[in-house]
C-alpha positions, 0 to 999 in steps of 0.5 A: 842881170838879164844879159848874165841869165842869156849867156853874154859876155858883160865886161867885168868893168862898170861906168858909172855915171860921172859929170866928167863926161857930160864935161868932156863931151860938151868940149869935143873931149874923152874924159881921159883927155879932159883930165887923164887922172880922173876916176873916169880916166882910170874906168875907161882905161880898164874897160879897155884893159877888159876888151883887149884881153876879150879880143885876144889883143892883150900885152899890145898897151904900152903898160896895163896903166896905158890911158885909152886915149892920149893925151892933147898936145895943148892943154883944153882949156873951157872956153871963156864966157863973153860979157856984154 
């Protein structure tokens, strides 16, 4: 609310705090990449969709449902624990 009061821009597009990050992350991923359907995927997509338009940059996606990231060309699989 403060940065609303001092007149800067905020994106109309929140991130909520989502495991799937912290997930993606650990495994040298996006949340998009991790699982490009997820609720997370569909949030950093639209925040995108927000800054093209902020930038002047809109209409350069593919389509308005254009994931951020593409996906990997092999399937990230999470690593397999090893047993003594």
């Amino acid at each position: 609310e403060a940065l609303r009061f001092g007149g800067l821009p905020l994106a109309s597009v929140g991130l909520r705090s989502r495991a799937i990050y912290q997930t993606a992350i650990a495994h040298g991923a996006s949340a998009a990449e991790w699982d490009p359907h997820s609720v997370a995927a569909r949030e950093i997509a639209a925040l995108w969709r927000d800054l093209e338009r902020r930038l002047g940059l809109a209409g350069e996606s593919e389509s308005p449902e254009a994931p951020v990231f593409r996906p990997r060309t092999r399937p990230l699989v999470a690593p397999q624990h090893e047993h003594a």
